[in-house]
N, C-alpha and C positions, 0 to 999 in steps of 0.2 A: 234502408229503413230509417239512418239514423238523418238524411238527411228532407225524406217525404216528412219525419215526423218534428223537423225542424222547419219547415216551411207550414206545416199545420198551425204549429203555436206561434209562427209570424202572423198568421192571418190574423188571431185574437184581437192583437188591438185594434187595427182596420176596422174591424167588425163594430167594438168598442165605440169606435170614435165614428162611425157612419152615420148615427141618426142625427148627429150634430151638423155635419157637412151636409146630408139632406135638407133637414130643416132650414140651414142659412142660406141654402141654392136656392129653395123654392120663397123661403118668406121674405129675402134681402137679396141676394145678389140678382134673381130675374125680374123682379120688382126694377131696380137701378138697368139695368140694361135697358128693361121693356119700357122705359121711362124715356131714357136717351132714344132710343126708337121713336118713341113716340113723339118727341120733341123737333123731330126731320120731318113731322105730318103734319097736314091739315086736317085733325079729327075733331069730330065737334059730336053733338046727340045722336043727333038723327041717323050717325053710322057712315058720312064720309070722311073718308081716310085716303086721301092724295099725299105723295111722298112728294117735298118740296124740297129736302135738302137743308141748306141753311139759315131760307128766308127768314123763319121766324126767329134766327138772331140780326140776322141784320136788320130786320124791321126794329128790334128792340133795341141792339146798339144805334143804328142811325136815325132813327124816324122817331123812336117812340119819347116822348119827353115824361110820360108817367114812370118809367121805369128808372131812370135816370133823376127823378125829382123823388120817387121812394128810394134811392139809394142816398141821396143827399139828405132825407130828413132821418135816415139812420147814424149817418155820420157828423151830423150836427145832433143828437142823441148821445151818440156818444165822446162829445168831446164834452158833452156838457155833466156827465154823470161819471166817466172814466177817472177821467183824474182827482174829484171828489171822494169817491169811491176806494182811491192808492192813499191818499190823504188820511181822510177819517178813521178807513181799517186800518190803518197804522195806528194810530195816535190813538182809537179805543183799543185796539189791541193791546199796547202798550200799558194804559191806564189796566186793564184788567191782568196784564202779569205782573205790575209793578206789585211792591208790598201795601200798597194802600190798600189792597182790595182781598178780604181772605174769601169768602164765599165765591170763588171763581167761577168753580162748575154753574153755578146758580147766576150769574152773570152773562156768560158765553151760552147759556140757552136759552137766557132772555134776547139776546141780540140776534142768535143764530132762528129763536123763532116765526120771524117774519118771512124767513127764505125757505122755511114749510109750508107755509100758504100758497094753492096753487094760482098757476096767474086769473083765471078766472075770476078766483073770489077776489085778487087783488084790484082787478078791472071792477068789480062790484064797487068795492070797498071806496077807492076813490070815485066813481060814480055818485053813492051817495054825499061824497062831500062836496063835490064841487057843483053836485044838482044844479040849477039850475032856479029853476022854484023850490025845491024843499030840504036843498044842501043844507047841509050844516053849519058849513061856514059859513052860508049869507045870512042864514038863520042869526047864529051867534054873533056877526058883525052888528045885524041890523038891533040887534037887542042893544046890545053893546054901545049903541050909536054912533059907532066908526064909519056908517057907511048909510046914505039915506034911501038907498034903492040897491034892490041886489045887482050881484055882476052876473054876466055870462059869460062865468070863467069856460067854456069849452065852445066859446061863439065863435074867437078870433085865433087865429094862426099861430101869434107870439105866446100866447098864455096856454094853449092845447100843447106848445113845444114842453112850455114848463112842465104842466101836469105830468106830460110823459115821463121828464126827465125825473121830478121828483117819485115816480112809483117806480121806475127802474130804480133807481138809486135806495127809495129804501128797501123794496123786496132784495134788492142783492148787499147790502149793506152785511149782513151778519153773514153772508158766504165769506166775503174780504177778510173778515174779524174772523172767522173759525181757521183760514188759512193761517194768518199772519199769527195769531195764540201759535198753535201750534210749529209752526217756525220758531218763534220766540222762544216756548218750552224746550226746544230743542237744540237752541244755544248753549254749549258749553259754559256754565258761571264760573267758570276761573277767567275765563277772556275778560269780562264785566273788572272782575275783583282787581284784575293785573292793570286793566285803564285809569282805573281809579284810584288807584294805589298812585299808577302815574302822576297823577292829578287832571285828569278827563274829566271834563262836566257832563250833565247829564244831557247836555243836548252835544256835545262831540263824542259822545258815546252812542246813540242814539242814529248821527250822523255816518260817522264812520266803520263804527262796528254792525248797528243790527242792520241798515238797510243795505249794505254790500250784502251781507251775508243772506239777505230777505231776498236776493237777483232773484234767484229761481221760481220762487214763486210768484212773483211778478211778475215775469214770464208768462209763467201758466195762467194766471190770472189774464192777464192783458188778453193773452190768445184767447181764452174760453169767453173773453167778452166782448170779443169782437165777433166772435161764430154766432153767439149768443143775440147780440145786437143784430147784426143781421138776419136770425131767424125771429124777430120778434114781432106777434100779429098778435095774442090773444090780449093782450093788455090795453091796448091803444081801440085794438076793434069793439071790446066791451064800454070801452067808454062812449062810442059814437055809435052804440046801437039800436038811439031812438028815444028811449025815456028819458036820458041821461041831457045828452045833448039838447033834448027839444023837439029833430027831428032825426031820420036817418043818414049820415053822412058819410059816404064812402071815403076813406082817407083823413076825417075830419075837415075842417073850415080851410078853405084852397091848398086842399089835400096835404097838409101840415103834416098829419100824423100815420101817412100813409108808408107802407114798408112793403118790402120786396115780396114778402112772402104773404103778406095781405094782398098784394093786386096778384098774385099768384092764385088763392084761391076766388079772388072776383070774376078773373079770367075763367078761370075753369068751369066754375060751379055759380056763376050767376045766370040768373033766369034770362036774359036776354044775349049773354055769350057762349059760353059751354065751350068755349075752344081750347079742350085738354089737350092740343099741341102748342100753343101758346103759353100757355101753364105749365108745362112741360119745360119748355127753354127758361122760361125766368126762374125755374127750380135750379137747372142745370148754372144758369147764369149768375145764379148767386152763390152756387157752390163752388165757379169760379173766382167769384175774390174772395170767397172767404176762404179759399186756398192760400190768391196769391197776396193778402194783409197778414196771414197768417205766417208765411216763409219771408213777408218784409219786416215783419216785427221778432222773428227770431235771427235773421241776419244782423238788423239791427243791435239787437243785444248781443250777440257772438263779436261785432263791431267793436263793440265799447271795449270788451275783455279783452280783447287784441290790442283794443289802444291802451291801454294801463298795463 
């Protein structure tokens, strides 16, 4: 009896915890598999489904240059807003825990507000500035008389780079600053008190104490933005979705702004392609480096601590 009714109350949590492992089999985990499946096919609309095995990555590692040219304008993305980004959220961080600043809360929610905006509205947002015809800025240039004819900032390659770079950088800007605040708040102040007693200036304190100490989260940071970078479509694709641009431009002006997970959903769900097995691999293909960037940049850093 004592031990039927011991295995009775072993069941509870099982039971417990069962709608949870249901729910994540059927909504995630068979999703991810039925995907990878599906990514060994040639499926398209109209219902053919041939198993081809690997092709559709070799065709995208060897042959396809679109693929290859959207992972290069991610990583010219982010080299160009990454380290800006480590920069700036320092250095506002800093100014808002420093004592210049008493109203902090009220600070850190004005900077942190921009990375509430979803990216949608932020694609809107810059849209209407760099319109084209009825932007803002050409508007304000051309009054201004800095400029005698508007530009088409979203015509040419180098400037659609910028655009980009500058709406990542500021939609994630106040994420960097709410990490690095928080970091900083959570420095011990005798460390501070004991430098400076030394006679530490405020940029060998600055240097030596908070960003050793800041490693960690620039870690997570780095990782999270590089997963992030390469999952990024909505922003870039609302800029070039017609009104904005002038016309409709897949990838932007020779496919400038074009990203892994944008030709992912053109592949799939464009009216002249539908090859959800093509779509497929470049999902899968990009979960492979943003694996393997992701265990280069935490080796990386475990590197460094070894070597000190």
């Amino acid at each position: 009896m004592k031990a039927s009714s011991l295995s009775r109350k072993n069941k509870w949590p099982y039971l417990f915890i069962a709608p949870y492992f249901i729910s994540y089999g059927v909504l995630s985990l068979f999703p991810i598999i039925f995907t990878l499946y599906l990514s060994l096919t040639d499926w398209d609309l109209y219902g053919n489904r041939n198993f081809i095995g690997l092709d559709n990555y070799k065709q995208l590692f060897f042959h396809d240059s679109y693929f290859w040219k959207s992972l290069l304008n991610v990583f010219i993305f982010l080299i160009g807003y990454l380290p800006a980004l480590v920069i700036f959220g320092m250095l506002i961080a800093s100014v808002i825990e420093s004592k210049l600043i008493r109203s902090k809360t009220f600070f850190r929610l004005s900077v942190f507000s921009a990375y509430m905006t979803t990216p949608v509205a932020v694609g809107i947002i810059f849209a209407l500035l760099f319109d084209w015809q009825g932007g803002f800025l050409n508007q304000l240039f051309v009054e201004l008389g800095w400029m005698n004819q508007k530009i088409n900032w979203l015509g040419s390659a180098e400037s659609a780079r910028w655009i980009v770079i500058m709406m990542v950088f500021w939609k994630n800007l106040g994420y960097f600053v709410m990490f690095y605040t928080a970091g900083m708040a959570s420095i011990d102040r005798s460390i501070y008190e004991a430098a400076v007693i030394d006679g530490a200036s405020a940029k060998d304190v600055f240097q030596r104490i908070t960003m050793p100490l800041l490693k960690p989260i620039n870690l997570f940071l780095i990782i999270t933005s590089i997963i992030s970078g390469l999952q990024l479509v909505e922003e870039p694709m609302l800029l070039f979705s017609g009104w904005a641009s002038g016309s409709s431009m897949v990838g932007g002006p020779d496919g400038s702004t074009f990203t892994p997970i944008w030709y992912m959903f053109d592949a799939s769900f464009d009216s002249s392609a539908f090859k959800y097995g093509k779509g497929a691999s470049i999902a899968y293909s990009t979960f492979l480096f943003i694996a393997f960037f992701s265990i280069m940049s935490m080796k990386w850093f475990n590197k460094e601590d070894k070597g000190r």
